[in-house]
Backbone as a printed PyTorch tensor [residue, N CA C, xyz], in Angstrom:
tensor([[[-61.1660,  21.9070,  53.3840],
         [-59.9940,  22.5620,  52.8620],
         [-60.1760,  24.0740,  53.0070]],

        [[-58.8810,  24.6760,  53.5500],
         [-58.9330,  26.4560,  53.7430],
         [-58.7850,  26.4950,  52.0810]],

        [[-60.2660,  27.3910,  51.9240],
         [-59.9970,  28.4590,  50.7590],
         [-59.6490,  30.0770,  51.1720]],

        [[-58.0420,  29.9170,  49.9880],
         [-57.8340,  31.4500,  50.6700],
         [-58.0000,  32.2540,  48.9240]],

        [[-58.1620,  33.3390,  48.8460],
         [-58.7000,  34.3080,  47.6210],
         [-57.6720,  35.3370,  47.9910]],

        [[-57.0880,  35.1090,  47.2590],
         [-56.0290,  36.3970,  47.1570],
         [-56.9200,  37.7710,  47.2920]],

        [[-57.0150,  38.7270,  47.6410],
         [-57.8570,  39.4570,  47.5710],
         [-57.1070,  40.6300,  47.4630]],

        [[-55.8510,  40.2440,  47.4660],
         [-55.1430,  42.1860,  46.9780],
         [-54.8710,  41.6250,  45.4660]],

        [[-55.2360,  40.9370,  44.9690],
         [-55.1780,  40.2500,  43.0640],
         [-56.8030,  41.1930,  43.1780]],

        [[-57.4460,  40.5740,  43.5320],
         [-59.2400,  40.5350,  43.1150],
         [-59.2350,  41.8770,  42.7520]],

        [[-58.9850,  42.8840,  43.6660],
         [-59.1500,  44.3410,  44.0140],
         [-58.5580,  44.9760,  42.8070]],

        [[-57.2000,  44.9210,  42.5840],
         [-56.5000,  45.2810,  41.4520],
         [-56.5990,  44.7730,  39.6790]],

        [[-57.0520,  43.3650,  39.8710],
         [-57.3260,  43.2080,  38.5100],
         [-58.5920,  41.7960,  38.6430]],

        [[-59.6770,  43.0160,  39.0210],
         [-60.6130,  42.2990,  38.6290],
         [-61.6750,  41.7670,  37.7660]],

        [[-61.0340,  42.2190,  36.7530],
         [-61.4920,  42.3520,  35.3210],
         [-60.5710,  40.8280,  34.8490]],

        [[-59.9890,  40.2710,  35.4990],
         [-59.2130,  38.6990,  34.5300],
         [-59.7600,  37.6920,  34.6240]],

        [[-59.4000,  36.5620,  34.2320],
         [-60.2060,  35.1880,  34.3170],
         [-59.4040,  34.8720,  35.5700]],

        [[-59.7080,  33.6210,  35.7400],
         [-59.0060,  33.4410,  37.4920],
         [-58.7010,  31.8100,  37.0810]],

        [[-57.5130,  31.2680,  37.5640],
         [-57.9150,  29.6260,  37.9870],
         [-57.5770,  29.4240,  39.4510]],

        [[-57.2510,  28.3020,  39.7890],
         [-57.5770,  27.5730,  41.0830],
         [-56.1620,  27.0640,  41.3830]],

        [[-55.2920,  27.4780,  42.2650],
         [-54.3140,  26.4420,  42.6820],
         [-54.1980,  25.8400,  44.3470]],

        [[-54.5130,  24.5310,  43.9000],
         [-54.4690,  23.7960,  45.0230],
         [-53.1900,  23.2790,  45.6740]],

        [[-53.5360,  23.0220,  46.8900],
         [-52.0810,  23.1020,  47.4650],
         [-52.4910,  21.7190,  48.3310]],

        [[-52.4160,  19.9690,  47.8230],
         [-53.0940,  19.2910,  48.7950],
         [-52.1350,  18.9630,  50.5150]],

        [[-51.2980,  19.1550,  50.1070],
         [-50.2630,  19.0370,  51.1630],
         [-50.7050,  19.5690,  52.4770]],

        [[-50.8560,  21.0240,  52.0270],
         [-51.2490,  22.3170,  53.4000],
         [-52.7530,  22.6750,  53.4150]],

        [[-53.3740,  22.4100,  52.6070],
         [-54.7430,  22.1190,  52.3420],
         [-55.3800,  23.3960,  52.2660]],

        [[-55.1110,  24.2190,  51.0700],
         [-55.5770,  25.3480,  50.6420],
         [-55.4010,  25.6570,  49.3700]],

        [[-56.4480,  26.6960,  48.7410],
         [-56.8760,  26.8900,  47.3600],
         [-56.6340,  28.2610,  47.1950]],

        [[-55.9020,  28.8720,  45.9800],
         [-55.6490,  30.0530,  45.6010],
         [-56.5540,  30.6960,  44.5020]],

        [[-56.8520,  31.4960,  44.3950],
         [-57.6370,  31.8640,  43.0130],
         [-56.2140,  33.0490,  42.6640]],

        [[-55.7760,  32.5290,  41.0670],
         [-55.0540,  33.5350,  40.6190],
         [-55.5580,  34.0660,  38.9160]],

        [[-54.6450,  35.2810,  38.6620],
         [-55.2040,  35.3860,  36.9370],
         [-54.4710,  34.2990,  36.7290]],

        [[-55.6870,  33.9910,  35.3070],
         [-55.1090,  32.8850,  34.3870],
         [-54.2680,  32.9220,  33.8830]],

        [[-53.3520,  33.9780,  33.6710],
         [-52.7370,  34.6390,  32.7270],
         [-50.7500,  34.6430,  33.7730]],

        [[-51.0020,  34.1110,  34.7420],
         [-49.9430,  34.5250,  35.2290],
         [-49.3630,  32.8290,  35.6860]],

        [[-48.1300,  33.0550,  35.9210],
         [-47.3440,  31.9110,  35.9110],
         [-46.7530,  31.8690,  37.8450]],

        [[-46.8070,  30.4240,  37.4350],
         [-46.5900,  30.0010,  38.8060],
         [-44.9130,  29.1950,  38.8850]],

        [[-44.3970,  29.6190,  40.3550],
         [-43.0760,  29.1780,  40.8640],
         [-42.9480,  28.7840,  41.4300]],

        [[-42.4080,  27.5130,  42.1170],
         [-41.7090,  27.7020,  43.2420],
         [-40.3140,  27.6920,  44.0620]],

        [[-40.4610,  28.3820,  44.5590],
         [-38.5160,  28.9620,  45.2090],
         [-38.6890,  28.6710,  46.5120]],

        [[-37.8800,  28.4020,  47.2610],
         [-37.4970,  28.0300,  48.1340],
         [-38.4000,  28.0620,  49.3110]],

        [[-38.9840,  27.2730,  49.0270],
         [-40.1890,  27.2990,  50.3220],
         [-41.8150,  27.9940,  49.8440]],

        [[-41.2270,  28.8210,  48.7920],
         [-42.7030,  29.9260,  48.9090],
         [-43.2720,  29.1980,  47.3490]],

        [[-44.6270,  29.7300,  47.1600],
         [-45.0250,  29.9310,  45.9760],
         [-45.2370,  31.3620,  45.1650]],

        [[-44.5280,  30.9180,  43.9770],
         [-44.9100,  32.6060,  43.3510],
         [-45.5130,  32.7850,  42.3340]],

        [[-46.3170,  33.6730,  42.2400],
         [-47.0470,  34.1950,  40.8580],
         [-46.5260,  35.4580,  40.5370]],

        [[-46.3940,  34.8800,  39.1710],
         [-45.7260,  36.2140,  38.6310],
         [-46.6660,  37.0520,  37.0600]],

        [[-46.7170,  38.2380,  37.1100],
         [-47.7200,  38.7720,  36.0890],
         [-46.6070,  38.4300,  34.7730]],

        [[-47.4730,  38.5650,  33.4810],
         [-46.7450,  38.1820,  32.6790],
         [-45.9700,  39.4720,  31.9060]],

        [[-44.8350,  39.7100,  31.3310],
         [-44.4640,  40.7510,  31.0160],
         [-45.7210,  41.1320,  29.9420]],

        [[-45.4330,  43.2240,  30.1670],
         [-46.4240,  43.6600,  29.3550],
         [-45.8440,  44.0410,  27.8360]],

        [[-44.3200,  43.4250,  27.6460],
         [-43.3930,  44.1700,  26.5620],
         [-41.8890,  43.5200,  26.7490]],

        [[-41.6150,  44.4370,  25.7840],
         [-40.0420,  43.9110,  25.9020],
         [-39.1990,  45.0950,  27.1250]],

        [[-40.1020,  46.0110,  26.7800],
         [-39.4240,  47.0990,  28.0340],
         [-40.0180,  46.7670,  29.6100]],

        [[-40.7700,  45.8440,  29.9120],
         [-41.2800,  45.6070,  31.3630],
         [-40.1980,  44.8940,  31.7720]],

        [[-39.2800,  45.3620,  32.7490],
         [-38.0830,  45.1080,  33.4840],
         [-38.5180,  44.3170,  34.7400]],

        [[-39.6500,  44.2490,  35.2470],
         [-40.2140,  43.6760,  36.8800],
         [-41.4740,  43.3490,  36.5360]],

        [[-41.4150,  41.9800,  37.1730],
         [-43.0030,  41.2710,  37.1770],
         [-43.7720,  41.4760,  38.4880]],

        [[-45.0040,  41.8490,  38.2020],
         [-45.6360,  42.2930,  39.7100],
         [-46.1610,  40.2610,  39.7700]],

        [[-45.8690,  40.7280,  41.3710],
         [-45.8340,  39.4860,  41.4690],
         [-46.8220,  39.1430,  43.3140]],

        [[-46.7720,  38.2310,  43.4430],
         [-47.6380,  37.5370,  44.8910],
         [-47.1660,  36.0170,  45.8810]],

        [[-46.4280,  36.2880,  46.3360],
         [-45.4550,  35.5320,  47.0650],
         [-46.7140,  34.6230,  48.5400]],

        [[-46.8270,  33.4360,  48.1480],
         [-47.2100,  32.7430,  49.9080],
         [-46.0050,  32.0330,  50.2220]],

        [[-45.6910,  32.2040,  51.3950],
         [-44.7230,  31.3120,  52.1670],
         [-45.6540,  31.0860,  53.3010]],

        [[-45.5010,  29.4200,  53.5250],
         [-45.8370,  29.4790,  54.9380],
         [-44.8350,  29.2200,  55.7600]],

        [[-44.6420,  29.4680,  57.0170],
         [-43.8790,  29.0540,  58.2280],
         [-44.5960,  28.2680,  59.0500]],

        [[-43.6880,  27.1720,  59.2060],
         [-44.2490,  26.2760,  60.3610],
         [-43.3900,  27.3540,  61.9850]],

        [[-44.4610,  27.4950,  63.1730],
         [-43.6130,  28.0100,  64.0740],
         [-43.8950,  27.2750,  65.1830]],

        [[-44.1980,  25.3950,  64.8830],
         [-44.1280,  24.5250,  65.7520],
         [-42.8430,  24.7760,  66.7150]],

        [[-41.6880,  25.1450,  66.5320],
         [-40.5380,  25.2750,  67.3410],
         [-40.4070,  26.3030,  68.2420]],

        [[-41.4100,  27.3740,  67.7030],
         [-40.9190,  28.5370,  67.8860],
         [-42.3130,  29.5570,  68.1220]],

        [[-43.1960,  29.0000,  68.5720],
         [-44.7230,  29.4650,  68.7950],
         [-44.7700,  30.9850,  69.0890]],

        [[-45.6320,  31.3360,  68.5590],
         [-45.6870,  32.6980,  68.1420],
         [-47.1650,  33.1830,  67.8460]],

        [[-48.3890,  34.2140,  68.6170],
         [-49.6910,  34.4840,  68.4830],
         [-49.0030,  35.5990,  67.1240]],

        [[-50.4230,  36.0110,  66.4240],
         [-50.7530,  36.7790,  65.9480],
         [-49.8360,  38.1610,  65.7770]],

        [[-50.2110,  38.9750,  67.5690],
         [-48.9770,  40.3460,  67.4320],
         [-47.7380,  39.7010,  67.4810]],

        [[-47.2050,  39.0700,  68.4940],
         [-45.6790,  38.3020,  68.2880],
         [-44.9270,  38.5530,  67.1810]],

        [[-45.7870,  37.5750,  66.0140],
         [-45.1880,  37.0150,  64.5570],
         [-45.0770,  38.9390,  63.9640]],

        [[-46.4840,  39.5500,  64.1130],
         [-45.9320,  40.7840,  63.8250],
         [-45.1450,  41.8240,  64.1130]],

        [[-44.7040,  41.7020,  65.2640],
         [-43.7960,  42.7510,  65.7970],
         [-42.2620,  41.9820,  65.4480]],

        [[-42.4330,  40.7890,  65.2010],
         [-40.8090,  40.1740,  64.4640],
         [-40.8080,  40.6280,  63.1090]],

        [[-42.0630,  40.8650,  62.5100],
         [-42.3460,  41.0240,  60.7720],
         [-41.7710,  42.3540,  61.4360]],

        [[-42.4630,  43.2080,  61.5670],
         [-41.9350,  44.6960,  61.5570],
         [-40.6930,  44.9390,  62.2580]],

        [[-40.0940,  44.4480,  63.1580],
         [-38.7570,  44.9950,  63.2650],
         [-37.8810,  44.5700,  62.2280]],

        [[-38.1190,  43.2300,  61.2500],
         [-37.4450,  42.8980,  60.3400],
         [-37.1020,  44.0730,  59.1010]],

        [[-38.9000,  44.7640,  59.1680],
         [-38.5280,  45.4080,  58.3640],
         [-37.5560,  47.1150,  58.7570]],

        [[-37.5830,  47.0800,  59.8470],
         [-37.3040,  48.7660,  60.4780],
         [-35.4570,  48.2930,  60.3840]],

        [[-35.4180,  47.3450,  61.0510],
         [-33.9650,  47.1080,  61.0020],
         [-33.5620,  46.8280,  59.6140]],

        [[-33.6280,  46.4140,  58.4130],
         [-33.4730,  46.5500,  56.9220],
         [-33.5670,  47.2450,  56.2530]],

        [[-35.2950,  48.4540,  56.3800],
         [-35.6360,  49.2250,  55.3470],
         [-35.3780,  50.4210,  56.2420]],

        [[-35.3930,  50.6140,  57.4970],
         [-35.8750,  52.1740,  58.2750],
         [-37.3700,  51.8760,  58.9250]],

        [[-37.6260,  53.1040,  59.3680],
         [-38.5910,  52.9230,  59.9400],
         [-39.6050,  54.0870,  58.7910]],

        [[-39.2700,  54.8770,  57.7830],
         [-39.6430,  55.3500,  56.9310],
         [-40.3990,  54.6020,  56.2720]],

        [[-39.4380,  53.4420,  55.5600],
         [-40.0610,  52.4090,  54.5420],
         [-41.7910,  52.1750,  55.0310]],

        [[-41.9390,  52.0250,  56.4160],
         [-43.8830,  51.7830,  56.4110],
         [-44.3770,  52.4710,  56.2450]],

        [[-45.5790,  52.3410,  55.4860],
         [-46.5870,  53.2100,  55.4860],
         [-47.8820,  53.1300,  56.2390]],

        [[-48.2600,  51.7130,  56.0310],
         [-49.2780,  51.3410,  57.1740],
         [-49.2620,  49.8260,  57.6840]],

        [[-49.8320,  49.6320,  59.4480],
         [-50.0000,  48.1130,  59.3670],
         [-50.7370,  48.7390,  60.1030]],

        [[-52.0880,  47.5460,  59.9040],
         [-53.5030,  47.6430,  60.5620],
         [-53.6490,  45.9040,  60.2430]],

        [[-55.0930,  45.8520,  61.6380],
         [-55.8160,  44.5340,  61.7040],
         [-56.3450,  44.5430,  60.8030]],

        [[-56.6250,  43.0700,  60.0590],
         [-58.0300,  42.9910,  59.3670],
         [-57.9660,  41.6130,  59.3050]],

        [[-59.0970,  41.5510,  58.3850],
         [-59.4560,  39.9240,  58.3430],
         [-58.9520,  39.1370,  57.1650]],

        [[-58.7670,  37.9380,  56.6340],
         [-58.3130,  37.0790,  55.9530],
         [-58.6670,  35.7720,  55.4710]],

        [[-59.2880,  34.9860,  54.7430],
         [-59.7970,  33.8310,  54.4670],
         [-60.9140,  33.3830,  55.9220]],

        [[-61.1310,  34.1730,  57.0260],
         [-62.4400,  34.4260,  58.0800],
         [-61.4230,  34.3770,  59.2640]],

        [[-60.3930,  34.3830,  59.1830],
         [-59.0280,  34.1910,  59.9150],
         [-58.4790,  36.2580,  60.4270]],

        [[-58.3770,  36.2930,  61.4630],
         [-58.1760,  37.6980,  62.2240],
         [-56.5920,  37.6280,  61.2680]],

        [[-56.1950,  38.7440,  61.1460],
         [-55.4070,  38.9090,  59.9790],
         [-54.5700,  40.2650,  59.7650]],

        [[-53.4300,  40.5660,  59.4440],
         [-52.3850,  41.7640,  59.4550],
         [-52.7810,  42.4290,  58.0630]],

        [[-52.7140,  43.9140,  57.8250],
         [-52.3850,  43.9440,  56.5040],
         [-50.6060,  45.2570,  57.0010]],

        [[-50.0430,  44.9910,  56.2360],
         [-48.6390,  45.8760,  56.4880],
         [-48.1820,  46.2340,  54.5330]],

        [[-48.2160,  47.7010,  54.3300],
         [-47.2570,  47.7990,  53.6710],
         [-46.3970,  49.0460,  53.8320]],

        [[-45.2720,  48.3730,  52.6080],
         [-44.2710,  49.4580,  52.9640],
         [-43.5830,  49.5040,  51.5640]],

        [[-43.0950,  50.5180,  51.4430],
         [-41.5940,  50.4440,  49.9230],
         [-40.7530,  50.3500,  50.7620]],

        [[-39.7070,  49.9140,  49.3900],
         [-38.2740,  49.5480,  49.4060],
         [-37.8390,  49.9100,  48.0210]],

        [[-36.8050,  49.9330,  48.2380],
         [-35.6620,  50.0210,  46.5600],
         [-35.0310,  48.6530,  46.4230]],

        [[-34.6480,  47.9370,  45.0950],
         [-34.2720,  47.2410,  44.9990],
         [-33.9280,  46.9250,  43.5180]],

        [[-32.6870,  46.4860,  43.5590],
         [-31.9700,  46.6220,  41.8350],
         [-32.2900,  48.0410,  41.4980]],

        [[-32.3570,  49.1730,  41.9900],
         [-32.3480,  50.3260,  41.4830],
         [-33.6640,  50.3380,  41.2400]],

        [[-34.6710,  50.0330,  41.5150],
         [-36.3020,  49.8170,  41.3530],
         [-36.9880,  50.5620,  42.7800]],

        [[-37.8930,  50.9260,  42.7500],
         [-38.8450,  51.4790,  43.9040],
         [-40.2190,  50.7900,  43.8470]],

        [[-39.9620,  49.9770,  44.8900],
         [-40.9180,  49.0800,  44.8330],
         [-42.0340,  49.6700,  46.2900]],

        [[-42.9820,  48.8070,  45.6520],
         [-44.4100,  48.8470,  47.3380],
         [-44.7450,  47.5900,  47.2140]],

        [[-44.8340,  47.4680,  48.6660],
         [-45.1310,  46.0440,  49.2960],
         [-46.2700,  45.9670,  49.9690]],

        [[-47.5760,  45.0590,  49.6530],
         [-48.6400,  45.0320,  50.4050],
         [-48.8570,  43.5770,  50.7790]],

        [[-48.5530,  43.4200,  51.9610],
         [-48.5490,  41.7450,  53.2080],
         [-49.3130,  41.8390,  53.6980]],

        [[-49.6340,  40.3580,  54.0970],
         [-51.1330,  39.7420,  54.7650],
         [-50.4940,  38.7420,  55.3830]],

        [[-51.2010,  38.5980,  56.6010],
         [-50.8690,  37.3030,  57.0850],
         [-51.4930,  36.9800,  57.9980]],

        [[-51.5860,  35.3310,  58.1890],
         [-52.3160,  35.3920,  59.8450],
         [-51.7230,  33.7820,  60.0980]],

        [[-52.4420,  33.5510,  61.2310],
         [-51.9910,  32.3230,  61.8360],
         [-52.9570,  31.2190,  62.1610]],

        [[-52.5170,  30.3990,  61.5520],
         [-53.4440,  29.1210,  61.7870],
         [-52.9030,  27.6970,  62.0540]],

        [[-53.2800,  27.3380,  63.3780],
         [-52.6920,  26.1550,  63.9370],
         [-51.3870,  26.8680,  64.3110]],

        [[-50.0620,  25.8130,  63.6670],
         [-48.4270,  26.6610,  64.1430],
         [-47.9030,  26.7820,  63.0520]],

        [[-49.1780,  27.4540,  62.2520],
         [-48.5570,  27.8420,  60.3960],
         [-48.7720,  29.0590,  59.8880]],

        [[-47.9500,  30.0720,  60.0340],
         [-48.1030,  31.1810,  59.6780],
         [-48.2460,  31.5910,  58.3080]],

        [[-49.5110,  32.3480,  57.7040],
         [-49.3260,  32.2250,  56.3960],
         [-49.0740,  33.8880,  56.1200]],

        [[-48.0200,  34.0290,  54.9040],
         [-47.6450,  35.4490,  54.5990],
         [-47.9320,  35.3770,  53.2860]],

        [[-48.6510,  36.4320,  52.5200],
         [-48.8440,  36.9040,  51.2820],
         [-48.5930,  38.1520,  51.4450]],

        [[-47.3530,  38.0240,  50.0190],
         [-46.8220,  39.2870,  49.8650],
         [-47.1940,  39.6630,  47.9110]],

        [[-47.6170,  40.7020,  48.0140],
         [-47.5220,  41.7290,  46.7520],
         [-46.9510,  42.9630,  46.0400]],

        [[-45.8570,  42.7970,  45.0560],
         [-45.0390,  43.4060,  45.2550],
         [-45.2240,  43.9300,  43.6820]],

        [[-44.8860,  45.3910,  43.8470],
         [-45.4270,  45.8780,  42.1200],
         [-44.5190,  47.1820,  42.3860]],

        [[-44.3000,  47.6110,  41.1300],
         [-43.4640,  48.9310,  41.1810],
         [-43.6590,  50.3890,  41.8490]],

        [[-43.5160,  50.9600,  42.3190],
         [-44.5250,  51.7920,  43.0490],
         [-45.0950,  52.7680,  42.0090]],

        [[-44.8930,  52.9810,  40.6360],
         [-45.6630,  54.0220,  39.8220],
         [-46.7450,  53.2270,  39.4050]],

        [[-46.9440,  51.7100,  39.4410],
         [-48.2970,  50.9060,  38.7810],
         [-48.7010,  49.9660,  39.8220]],

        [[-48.4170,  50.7190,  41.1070],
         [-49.4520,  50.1270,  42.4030],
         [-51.3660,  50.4100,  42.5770]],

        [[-51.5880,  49.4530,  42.8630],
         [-52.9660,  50.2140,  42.9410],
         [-53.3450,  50.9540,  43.3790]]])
């Protein structure tokens, strides 16, 4: 079974307890805080931090979706140069700040972030992704941009 470790969680709050979510279907293991609640929406899984108050308006949160791109095969740069024009044609070409290689669960691996506004919010976005078999996996982390890490 792929164990994947969130590792933009680890970095930022590594001071929490952690549990384990297994996924037997796609055959991979998450380590998240204990403390945070799990979703799922339409395809993806989400973790969401728990509010810190009655005034915390946005949950920082950690999105996996995978894509199957059995139909639609796609290496590594491919899938990324569709990720990034998605975002240039939506956000600008402002919105990035950085995308660089790196590595991922031992898997060659994207990291891309960028802000956006949304509901009147200013958000930062830090994505990961890579490809394995014809299953693209994307983790996204999304937190306000004044309590980003």
């Amino acid at each position: 079974m792929l164990n994947i470790f969130i590792i933009i969680l680890t970095a930022c709050f590594s001071s929490l307890n952690w549990r384990v979510y297994t996924d037997n279907v796609n055959h991979f293991k998450i380590n998240y805080p204990d403390k945070w609640i799990i979703q799922n929406a339409n395809g993806s899984i989400v973790f969401l931090s728990p509010k810190e108050g009655v005034q915390d308006l946005f949950q920082e949160n950690v999105n996996l979706m995978l894509q199957d791109l059995s139909q639609k095969r796609m290496n590594l740069e491919q899938y990324t140069e569709v990720t990034k024009k998605q975002i240039i044609d939506n956000l600008g070409s402002s919105a990035i700040i950085s995308l660089k290689s790196t590595t991922l669960a031992g898997q060659r691996a994207k990291e891309f972030i960028y802000d956006m506004n949304y509901q009147g919010r200013s958000l930062k976005l830090k994505q990961y992704w890579f490809i394995k078999g014809n299953i693209a996996y994307l983790f996204s982390y999304t937190a306000r941009t004044i309590e980003v890490w």
